[in-house]
Every structure is written in C-alpha cells, then in structure tokens.
C-alpha positions in Angstrom: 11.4 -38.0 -13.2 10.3 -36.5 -9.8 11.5 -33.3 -9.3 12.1 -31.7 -6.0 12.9 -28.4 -5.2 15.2 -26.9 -2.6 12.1 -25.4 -0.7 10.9 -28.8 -0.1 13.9 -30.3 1.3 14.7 -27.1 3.8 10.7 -27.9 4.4 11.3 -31.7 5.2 15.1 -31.5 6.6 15.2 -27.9 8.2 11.7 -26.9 8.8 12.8 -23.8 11.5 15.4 -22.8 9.6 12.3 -21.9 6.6 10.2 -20.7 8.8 12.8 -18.1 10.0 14.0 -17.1 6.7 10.0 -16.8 5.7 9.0 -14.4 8.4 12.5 -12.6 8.7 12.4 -11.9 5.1 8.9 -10.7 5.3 10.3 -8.7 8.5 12.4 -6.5 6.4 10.7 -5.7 3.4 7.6 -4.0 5.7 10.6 -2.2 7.6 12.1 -1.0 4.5 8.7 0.0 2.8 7.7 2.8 5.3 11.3 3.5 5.7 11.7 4.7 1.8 8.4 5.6 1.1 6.2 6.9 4.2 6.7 10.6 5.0 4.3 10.0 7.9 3.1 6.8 10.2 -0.2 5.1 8.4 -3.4 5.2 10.5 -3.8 6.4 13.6 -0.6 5.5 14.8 0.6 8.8 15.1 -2.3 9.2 17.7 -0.9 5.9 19.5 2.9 7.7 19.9 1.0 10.6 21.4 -0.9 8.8 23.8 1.8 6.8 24.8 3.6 9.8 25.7 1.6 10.9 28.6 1.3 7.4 30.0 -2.2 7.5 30.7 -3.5 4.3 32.4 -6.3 4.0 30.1 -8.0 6.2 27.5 -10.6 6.0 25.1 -8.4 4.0 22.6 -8.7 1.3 25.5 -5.9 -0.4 27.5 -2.7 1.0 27.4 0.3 -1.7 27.2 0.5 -1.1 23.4 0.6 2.8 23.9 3.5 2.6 26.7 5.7 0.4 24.1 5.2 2.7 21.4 6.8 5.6 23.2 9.4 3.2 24.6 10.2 2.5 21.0 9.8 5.9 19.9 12.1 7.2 22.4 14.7 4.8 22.1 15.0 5.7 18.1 15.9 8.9 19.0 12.3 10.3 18.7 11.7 8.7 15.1 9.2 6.0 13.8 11.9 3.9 12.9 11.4 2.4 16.4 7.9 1.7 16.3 8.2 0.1 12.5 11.1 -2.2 14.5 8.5 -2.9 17.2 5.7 -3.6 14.8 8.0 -6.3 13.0 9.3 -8.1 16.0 5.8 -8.5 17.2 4.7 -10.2 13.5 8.1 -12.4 13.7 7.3 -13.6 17.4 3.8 -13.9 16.5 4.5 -16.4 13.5 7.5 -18.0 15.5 4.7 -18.7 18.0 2.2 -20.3 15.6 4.7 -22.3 14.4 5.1 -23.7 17.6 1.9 -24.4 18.3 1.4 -25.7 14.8 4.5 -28.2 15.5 3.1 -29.5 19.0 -0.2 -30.5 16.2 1.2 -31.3 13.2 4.9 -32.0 13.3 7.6 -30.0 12.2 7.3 -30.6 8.3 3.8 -29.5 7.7 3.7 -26.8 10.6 5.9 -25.4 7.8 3.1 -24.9 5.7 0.6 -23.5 8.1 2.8 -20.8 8.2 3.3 -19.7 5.3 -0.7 -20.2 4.3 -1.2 -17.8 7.4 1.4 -15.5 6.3 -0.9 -15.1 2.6 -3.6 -14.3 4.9 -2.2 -11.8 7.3 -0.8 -10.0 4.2 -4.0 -8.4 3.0 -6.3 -8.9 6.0 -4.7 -7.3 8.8 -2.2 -4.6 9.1 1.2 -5.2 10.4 3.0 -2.1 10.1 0.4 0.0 12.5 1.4 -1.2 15.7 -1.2 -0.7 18.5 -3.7 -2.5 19.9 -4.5 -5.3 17.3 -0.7 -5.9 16.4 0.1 -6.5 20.1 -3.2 -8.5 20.6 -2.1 -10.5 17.6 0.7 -11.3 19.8 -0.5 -12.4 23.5 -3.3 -14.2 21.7 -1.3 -16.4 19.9 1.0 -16.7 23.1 -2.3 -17.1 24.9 -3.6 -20.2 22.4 0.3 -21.9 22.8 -0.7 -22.5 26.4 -4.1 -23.2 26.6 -3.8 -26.3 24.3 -0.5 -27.1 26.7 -2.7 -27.4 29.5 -6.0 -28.8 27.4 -4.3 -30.7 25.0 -0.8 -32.3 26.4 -2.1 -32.0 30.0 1.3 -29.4 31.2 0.1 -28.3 34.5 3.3 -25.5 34.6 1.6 -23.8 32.1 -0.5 -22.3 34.3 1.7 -19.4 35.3 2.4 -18.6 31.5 -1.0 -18.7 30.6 -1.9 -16.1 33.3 0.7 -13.9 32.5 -0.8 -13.9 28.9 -4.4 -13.2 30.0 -3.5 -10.2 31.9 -1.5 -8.7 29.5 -3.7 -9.0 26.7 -6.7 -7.3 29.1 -3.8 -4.9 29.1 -3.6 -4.6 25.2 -7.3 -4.8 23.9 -10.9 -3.8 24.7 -11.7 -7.6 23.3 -10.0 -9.1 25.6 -13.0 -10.1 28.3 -14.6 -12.0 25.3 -11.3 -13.8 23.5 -11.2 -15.1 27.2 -14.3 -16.3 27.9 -13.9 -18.5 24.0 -11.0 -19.7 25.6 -13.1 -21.1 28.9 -15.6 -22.4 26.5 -13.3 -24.5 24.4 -12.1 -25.2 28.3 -15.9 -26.4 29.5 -16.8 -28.6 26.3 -13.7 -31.0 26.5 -13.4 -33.7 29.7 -9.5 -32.6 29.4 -10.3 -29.2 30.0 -13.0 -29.5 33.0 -10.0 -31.7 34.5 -7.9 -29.0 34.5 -10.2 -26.3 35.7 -11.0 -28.6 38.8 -7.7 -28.1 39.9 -6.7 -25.2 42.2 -4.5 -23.8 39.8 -7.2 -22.1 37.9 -7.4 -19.4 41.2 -4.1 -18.9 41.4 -4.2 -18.3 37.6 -7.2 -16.0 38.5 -5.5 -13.8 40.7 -2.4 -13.5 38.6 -4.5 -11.8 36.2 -6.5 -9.6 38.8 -3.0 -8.3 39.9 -2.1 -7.5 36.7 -4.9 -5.6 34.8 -6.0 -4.2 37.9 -4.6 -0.7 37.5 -7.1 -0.4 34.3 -10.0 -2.4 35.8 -9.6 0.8 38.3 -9.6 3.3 35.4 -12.7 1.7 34.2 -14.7 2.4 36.7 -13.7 5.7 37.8 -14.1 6.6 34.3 -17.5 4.7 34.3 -16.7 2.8 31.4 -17.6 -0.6 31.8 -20.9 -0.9 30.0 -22.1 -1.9 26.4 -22.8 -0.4 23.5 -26.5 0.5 23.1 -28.5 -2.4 21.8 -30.0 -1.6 18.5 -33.8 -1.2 18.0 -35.9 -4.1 16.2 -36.1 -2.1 13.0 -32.2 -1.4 12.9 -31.5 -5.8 13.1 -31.7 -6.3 9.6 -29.3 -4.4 8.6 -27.0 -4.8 11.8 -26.9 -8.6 10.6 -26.2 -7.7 7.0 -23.1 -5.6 8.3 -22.0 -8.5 10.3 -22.5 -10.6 7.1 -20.2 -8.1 5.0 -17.5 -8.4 7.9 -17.8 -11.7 7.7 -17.7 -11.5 4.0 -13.9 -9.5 4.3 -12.4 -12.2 6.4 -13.5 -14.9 3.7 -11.5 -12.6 1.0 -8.6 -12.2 2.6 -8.6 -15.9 2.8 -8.7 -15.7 -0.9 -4.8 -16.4 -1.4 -5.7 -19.6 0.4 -8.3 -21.1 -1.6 -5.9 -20.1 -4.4 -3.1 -21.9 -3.6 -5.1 -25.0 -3.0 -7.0 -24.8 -6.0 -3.6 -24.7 -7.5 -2.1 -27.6 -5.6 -5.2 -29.8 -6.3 -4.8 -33.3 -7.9 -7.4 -32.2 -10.4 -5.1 -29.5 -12.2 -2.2 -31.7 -11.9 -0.3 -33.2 -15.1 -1.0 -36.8 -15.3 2.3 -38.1 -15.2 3.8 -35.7 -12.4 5.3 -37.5 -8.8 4.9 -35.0 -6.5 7.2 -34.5 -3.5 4.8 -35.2 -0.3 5.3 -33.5 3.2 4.4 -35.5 6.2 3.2 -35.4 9.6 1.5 -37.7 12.2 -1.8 -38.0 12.6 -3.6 -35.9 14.2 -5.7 -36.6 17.2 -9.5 -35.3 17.6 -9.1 -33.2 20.4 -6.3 -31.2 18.5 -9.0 -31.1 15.6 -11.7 -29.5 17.3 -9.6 -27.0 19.6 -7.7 -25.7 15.5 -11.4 -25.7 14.4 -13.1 -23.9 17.2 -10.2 -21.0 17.2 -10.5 -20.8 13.4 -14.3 -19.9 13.5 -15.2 -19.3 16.6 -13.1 -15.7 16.8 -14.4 -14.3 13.5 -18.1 -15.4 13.8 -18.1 -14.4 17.2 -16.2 -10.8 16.2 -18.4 -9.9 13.0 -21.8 -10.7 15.0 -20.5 -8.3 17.4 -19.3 -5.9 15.3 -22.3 -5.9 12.9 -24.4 -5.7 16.2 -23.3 -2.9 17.7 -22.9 -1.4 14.6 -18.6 -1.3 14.5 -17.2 -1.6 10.3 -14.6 -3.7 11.2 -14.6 -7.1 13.5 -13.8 -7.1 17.1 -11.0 -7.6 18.2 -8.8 -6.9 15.0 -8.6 -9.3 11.6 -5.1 -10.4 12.7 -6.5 -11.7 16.2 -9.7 -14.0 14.5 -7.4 -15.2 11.0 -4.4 -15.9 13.2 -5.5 -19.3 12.9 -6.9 -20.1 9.6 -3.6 -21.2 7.6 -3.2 -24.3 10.5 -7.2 -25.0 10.4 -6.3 -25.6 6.3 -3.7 -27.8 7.0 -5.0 -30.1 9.8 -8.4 -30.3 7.4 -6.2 -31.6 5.1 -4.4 -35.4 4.7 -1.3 -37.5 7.1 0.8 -37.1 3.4 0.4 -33.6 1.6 1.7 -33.9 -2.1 2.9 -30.6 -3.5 2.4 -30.3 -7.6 3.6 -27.4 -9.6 5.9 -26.3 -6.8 7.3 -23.6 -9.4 3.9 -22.0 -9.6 2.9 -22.4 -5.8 6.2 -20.8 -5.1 5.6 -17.8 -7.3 2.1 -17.8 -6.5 2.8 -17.6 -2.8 5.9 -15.1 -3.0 3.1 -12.6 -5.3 0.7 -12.8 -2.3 3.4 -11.4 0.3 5.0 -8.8 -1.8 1.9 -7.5 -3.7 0.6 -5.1 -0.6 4.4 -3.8 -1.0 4.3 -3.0 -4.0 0.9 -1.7 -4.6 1.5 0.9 -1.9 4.6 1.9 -4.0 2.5 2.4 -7.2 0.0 4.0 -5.2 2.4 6.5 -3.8 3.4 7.4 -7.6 0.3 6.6 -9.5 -2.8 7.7 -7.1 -1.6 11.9 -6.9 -2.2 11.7 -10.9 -5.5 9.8 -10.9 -7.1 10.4 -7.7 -6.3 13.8 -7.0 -7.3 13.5 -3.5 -4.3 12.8 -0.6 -2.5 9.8 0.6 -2.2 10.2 4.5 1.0 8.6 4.3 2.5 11.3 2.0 2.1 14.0 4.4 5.1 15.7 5.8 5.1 14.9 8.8 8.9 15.8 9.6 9.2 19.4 7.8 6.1 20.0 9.8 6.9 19.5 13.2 10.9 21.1 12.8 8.9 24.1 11.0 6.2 25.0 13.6 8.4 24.1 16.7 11.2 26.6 15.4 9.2 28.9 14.9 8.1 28.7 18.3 11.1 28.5 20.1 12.5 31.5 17.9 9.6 33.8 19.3 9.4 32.4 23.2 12.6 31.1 23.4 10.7 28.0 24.4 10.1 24.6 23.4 6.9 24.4 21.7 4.4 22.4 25.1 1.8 21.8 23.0 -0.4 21.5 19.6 -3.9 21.9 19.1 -6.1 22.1 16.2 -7.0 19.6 13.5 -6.7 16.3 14.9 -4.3 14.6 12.0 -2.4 17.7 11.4 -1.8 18.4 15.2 -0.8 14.6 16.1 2.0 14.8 13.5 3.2 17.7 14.5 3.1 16.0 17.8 6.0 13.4 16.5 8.4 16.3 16.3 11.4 16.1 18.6 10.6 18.3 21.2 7.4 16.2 21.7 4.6 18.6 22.5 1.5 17.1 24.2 -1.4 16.4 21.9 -4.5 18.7 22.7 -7.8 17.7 20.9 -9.3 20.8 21.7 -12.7 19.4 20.2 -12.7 16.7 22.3 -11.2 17.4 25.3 -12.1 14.9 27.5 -9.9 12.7 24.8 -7.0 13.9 26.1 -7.1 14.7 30.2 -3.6 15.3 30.4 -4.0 18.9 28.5 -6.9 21.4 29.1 -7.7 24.9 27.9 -6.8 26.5 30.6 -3.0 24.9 30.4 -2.8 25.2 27.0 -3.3 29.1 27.8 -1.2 29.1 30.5 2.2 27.3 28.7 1.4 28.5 24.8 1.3 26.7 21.8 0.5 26.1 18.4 -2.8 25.8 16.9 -2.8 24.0 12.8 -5.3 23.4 10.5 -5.8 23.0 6.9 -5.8 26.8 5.2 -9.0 27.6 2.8 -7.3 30.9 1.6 -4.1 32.7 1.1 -5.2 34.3 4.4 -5.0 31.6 6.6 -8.3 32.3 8.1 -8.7 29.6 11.0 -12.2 27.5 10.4 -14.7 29.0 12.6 -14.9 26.1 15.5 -11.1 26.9 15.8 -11.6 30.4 16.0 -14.3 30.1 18.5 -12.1 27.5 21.0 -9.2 30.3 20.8 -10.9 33.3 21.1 -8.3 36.2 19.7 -6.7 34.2 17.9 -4.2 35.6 15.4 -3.5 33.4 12.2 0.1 33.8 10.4 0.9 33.6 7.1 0.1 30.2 5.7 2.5 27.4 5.5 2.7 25.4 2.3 4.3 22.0 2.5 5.5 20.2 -1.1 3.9 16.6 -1.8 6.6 13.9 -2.6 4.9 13.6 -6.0 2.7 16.6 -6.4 0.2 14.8 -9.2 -3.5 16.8 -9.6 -3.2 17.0 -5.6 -4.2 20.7 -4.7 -1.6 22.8 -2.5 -1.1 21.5 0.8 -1.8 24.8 2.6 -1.6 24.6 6.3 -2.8 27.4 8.4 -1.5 27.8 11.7 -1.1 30.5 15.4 1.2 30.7 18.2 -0.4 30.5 21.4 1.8 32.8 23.3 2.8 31.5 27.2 0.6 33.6 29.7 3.4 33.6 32.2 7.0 33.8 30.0 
C-alpha cells in the first residue's frame, strides 16, 4: 500500500506554503540560538557594528552597504544585537524566497520545493548565516541578481533591465567580489545567442549607467584611497602550493555538500525496499538553456572563487561560501529526472531536519562541553554586555562624560564598543583602519584603553604602553564565564584616558 506523507502533499498541493514554513522555521531557531546562548556577536561582527557607526564610505573591510544596515539595525533595537540577528534572518528568508523563485520559473512549483530544502542542508554547515556583513548581504543581491539575469537570458523580459541594474550596483556596494561575480554573469551573457540578443540592445547602457550612479561614491573612495589594484602575484616556487590551497577550498565546498550526496544516496532506488510505491513529485521538462545557465552558476562561482583564493593566497573562497553554494541544491535537482520518486520519506525527513538543527545544537554542547575539555575560550562566551556598562560607568563617574572612545586589544575594544553609549572604535595598532579616530583625538576627548591582564597588576603589554605613553593601569577587572570549565580567569586590564580639555 503506497504511503504518502503530509510533507508530500503540502509539497505537490501547496508548494509556497512549505517553502515558507521551511525557511521561517529555520528563521527562528538561528534568532533564538544567539538570543539564549551568545553573550557576545560571533566573528567579526562586532567590528561590522562599529564600522557602521561612523558611516565610512568605504574601509578596508570593503564596500560599505552591509556596514550602514548593521547600525541601522543596531540602532533601531535600542543599541542591542538583537537587531542585527533580525537582519541576518530576513536576509537568509528573502534569499531562499528568492531561489525558490527562480527555481519555480525552471522547474515548476513542486520540485522547486526540493531545491530548497537541498540548499538549505548546504547553507547550514557551509556558510554562516548569523554574521551578517558582507557575504550574508552578497548572498542576497546575488541571488536577486541571478532572478533577473535568466529573466532577461532565459524568458527574454526586457523590463528586467532596471531590476537587474539596481542589483549590480548594490552588490558593488556590498562586496569586494563583486567586479568578478559580474563579469560570470556577462560570460554566461556572451556564450548564449539569447544573451548576445539582449546585450545588442541599448538597454545594456542604460543598465550601465544605473550602476555607475550607484557605486560611484566607493568607486571614488577607491581611488583616493589607491585601492584598486591586485593582490601580488605569487612567485613560481610558491604555485604549487597556491594550487593545493585552492584544491583544499575547493575540497570544503564539496563537504558541505555532503548532506546532499546523503540524502540522495538515501533516496536512491538501489536502497529502496522492493515492494515500496513511492510518491513521485513532478515538474516539466526542462529546457537546455535553463540547464546550462543552473550548471554554469553551480560551478562556475566556486571554481572561479577557490582558484582565486588559493592564488592569492586567501583560506577561504572569494566572495563568501553562501555566494558560490547558493546554487547547488537546484543544480541537483535539474540533473535529476521530469518524475522524482521519494522512498523512505520517514528517514529523508529525519535525515534532512538533523542537517538543519545539528549546527544549533552543536554550538549549544559546545558552549557547555568545550570550557571542560578544551580549556581555551569560546569568543562567543565573552561578556560583552558587563563589559561595556562596567568600563563606560566608570568613565562617566570620573569625567562626568560619556566614554568617546576605546582603544586597545582589537576584540576586547570592539565589544566594548557595542555598549550603549557607543564609543568610536580606535585600533590604535592600526590606525589607518579606522580614519575616523586618531591619537591626537583620542587624547584630546579621553577614553579607555583594555587589554587582556597577565598579572594581578594589570600591567598593560608593552606595545600598549608604548602607544600611551604615561599610561596609568587600574586595578584589574575580572569578568565570570557563563560556564567557567578549566577556562583560566578572564582578567581584563584596563586605563582611563582622561579628556585633555574637560
């Protein structure tokens, strides 16, 4: 007797309504994870947050659209990551709303389904959601960006010109891999008769000067800052192992495809019992052109970004693992047949759910487990709340002041920088990272200077001591852990800065 579950029907009858339960559900468990379990923002995107706050119109992080809409974010929470986790999350759900419709103009509603949720697997372990910047706002305008390139390639819609254009320029706006992703895009664009049609027409300069308009204000910073040039070359002698790092990057985007090749393996008629009808999910066929434009956007991104990373000598691909694997789940599913039969769909469900929750849940074991075992810290652990209030109060009680700035140890001082009085972030060791604050300001308006204490003395490392001249450390602070473990004290050593003119 065939038996069909509830999934499969939604899949067959309500395909949108699954896809938005999928991605909404997948929404809120990565808002609720760093909401109960992160005492400070993973990566660098404490760093982002503090850029974004002087509104810089470019920097050495690159463009700066992702940067502004962190602080809009930030600020509009009331000065608390809770908007930027919000942000990061409605940039994953438009970005798989968006693939979903571009997988539906391919391979009908039922199947686009599918590609989905095999992306979803994917994005789960190889690219990281929850740090919103750059690569999760590229993610975005790419697949925007892809929508409308195979509307004007593919179903010849001329209007799409003006939305395309829109996305180009924003996404020069968002990413340092943007002048590349493009050019793919004109590739694809140049080996198909549909697409050297459509450049003939004059809507391509139009197009053109949409974008100029738009990423013009960096395209200025660039070269006032005299930053548009490569990376050194490497030497003959360094090649071999340039293309063995490429191979290794390479390598990472086939694992996190790994849930993939599971589920497939799974679903294959060679595991299947003898005697089971599977349910079968449908879609038209699919026409060549559509074939090779899925294809060439599966490959041709991570190739192109792992020969360029391992090249000039980068450890991760450019242009972010959620930009080149945005397409691989829909490059499955147009490989595979017109009539895709679904057996075990028990298993493939729990299989499938595993892949999604299992980053959630290791991070939670790691949070408990790691401070016994490893010894050694968990960025996310650190107390990034008690120590902005403590260090700006402290401040204010002995200037009667608002604390302007922080300075000192890079990850220390860009937490403290989340605080609600938001100080500027000075990286005192590099200034030229941050233009908006210099030494001779940072004297002039005060502040505090942090870094990580070696002693009960809180004597400041000697680099610190040397930038600051006089220098006067106090008393060491010492923050608790949320699970204290084997992890040694968190001791952080710390100065006031006192205002040259009060």
């Amino acid at each position: 007797m065939r038996f069909t579950s509830l999934v499969v029907e939604l899949i067959r009858a309500r395909p949108r309504l699954v896809v938005w339960l999928v991605i909404l559900v997948q929404a809120a468990l990565w808002f609720v994870v760093p909401l109960l379990l992160y005492r400070a923002p993973p990566g660098a995107l404490a760093t982002v947050v503090a850029f974004g706050r002087e509104y810089q119109v470019g920097t050495d992080l690159g463009p700066p659209l992702s940067f502004w809409l962190a602080d809009i974010a930030f600020r509009l929470a009331g000065n608390h990551m809770l908007g930027v986790y919000i942000l990061a999350q409605l940039c994953a759900v438009a970005t798989f709303w968006i693939l979903y419709v571009l997988s539906r103009a391919i391979l009908g509603g039922q199947q686009a389904v599918l590609a989905v949720l095999l992306t979803m697997t994917v994005l789960a372990f190889g690219a990281d959601g929850l740090e919103f910047g750059p690569d999760v706002l590229a993610r975005l305008i790419w697949a925007l960006l892809l929508l409308h390139s195979w509307q004007l390639i593919g179903q010849n819609r001329g209007k799409a010109w003006f939305a395309w254009s829109i996305d180009a320029g924003l996404l020069l706006l968002t990413t340092s891999s943007a002048a590349w992703l493009l050019l793919l895009v004109v590739v694809f664009a140049l080996a198909t008769m549909r697409g050297r049609r459509m450049l003939k027409s004059i809507d391509p300069l139009f197009a053109l000067l949409v974008i100029v308009v738009l990423a013009l204000p960096y395209l200025m910073w660039l070269m006032r800052a005299d930053a548009i040039a490569l990376p050194a070359l490497p030497s003959l002698a360094d090649l071999g192992d340039r293309a063995f790092g490429s191979a290794q990057i390479f390598g990472g985007l086939a694992l996190a495809c790994s849930g993939i090749l599971l589920l497939v393996i799974l679903n294959s008629r060679w595991i299947a019992r003898p005697s089971e009808e599977a349910p079968v999910i449908f879609r038209p066929p699919v026409q060549d052109l559509a074939r090779r434009f899925v294809y060439f956007f599966a490959l041709a991104p991570a190739l192109a970004g792992s020969l360029l990373a391992g090249l000039f000598g980068r450890e991760e691909v450019v242009a972010g693992s959620g930009v080149v694997l945005l397409m691989s789940g829909l490059a499955v599913m147009v490989a595979a047949d017109d009539l895709v039969p679904l057996h075990r769909q028990r298993l493939l469900r729990s299989v499938w759910a595993a892949a999604i929750v299992a980053p959630a849940v290791a991070i939670a074991v790691m949070i408990v487990v790691w401070p016994w075992i490893g010894g050694s810290e968990m960025a996310i652990t650190l107390p990034a709340s008690a120590m902005g209030r403590f260090f700006d109060d402290n401040f204010e009680r002995r200037t009667n002041h608002p604390m302007p700035a922080v300075a000192g140890d890079p990850q220390l001082a860009s937490l403290v920088a989340l605080d609600t009085s938001r100080p500027h972030l000075y990286l005192d060791a590099t200034p030229q990272r941050s233009p908006w604050f210099d030494a001779a300001k940072f004297r002039e308006k005060g502040g505090v200077v942090v870094w990580r204490a070696a002693d009960t003395a809180g004597t400041p490392p000697a680099d610190i001591a040397q930038r600051f001249p006089g220098l006067v450390p106090e008393v060491p602070r010492i923050f608790d852990w949320p699970v204290a473990g084997r992890q040694s004290v968190l001791r952080i050593g710390w100065a006031i800065v006192r205002p040259a003119n009060p």
